[in-house]
Kinemage of the C-alpha trace (Angstrom):
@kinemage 1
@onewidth
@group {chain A} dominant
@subgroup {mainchain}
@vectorlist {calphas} color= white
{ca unk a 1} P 131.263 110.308 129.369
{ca unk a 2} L 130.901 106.487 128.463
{ca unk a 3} L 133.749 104.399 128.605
{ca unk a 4} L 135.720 103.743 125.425
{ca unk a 5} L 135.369 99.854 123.758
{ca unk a 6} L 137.740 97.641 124.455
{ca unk a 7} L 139.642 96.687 121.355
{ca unk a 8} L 141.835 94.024 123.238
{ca unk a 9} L 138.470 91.938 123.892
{ca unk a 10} L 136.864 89.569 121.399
{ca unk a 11} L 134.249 91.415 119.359
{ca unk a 12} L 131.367 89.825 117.234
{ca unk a 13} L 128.768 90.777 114.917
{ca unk a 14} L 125.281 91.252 117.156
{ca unk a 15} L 123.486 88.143 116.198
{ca unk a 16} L 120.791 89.608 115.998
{ca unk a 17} L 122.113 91.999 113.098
{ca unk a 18} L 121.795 90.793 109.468
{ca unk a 19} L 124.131 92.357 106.882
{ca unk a 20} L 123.206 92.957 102.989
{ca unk a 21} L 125.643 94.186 100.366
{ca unk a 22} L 125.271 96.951 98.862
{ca unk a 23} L 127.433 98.812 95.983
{ca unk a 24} L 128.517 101.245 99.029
{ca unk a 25} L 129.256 98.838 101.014
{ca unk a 26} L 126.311 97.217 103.349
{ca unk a 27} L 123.045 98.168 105.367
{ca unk a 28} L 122.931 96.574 108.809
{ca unk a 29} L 119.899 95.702 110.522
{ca unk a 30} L 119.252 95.006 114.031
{ca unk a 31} L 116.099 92.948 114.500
{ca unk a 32} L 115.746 93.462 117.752
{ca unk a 33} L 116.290 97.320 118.119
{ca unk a 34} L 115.201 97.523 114.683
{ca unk a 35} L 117.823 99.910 113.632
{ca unk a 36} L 119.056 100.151 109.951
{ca unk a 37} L 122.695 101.321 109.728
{ca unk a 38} L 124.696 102.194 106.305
{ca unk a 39} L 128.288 100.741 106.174
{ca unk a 40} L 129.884 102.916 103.972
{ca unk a 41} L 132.862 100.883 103.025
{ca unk a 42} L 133.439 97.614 101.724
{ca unk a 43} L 136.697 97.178 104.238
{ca unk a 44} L 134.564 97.949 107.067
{ca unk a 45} L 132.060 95.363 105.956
{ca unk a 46} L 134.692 92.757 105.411
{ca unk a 47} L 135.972 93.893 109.100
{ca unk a 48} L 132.520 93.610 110.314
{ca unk a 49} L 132.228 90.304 108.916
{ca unk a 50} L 135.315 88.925 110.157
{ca unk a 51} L 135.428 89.951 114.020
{ca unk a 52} L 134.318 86.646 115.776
{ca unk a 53} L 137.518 85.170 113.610
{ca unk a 54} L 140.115 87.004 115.679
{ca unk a 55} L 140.436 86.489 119.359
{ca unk a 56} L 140.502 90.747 120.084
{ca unk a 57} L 139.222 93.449 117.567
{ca unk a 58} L 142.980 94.635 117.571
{ca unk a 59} L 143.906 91.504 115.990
{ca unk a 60} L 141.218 91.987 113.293
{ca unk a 61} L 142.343 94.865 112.722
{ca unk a 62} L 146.027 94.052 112.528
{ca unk a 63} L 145.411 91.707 110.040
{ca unk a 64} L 142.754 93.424 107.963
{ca unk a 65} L 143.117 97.069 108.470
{ca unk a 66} L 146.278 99.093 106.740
{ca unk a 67} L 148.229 101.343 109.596
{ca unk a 68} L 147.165 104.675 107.946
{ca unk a 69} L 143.251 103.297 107.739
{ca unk a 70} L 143.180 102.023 111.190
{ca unk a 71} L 142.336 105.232 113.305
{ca unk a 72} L 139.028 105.533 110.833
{ca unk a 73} L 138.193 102.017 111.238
{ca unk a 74} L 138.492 101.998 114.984
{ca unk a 75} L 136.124 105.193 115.270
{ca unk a 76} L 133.847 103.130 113.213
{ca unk a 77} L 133.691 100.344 114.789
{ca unk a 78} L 133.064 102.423 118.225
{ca unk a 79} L 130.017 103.909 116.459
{ca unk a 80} L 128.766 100.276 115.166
{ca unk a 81} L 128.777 99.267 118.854
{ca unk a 82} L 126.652 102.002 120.395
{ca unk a 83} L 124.414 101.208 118.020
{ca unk a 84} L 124.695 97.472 118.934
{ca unk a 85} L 125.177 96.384 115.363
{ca unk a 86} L 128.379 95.022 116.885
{ca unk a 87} L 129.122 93.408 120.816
{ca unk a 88} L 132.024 93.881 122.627
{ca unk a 89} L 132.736 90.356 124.628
């Protein structure tokens, strides 16, 4: 079983990911994996966007995420950095 992110580290979009808005919410591609992944929701985008502002991913999410949204966020984010669209560190 791989080990579960870190959301007390600093977290960044992959700079190597480009982001475009959609109605939905966004399509991130990686240019160097080449993978194309949907964002489904605006707040995820705007998390997304935001991550290299806050020193931890739990701080981005304190100040961006509502309590009852957060465990749905989190699992998210997880997803978005297996598939390297985000980088833990």
């Amino acid at each position: 079983m791989a080990d579960q992110p870190d959301f007390a580290a600093h977290w960044s979009l992959h700079p190597s990911v480009s982001l475009r808005d959609e109605s939905f919410g966004a399509m991130a591609y990686h240019h160097g994996n080449r993978r194309l992944v949907f964002l489904k929701s605006p707040l995820l985008v705007d998390v997304v966007r935001q991550l290299d502002d806050f020193e931890s991913a739990d701080a981005a999410l304190d100040a961006l995420v509502a309590d009852e949204q957060r465990a749905a966020l989190c699992r998210a984010l997880e997803t978005l950095t297996s598939s390297e669209i985000v980088r833990v560190g």
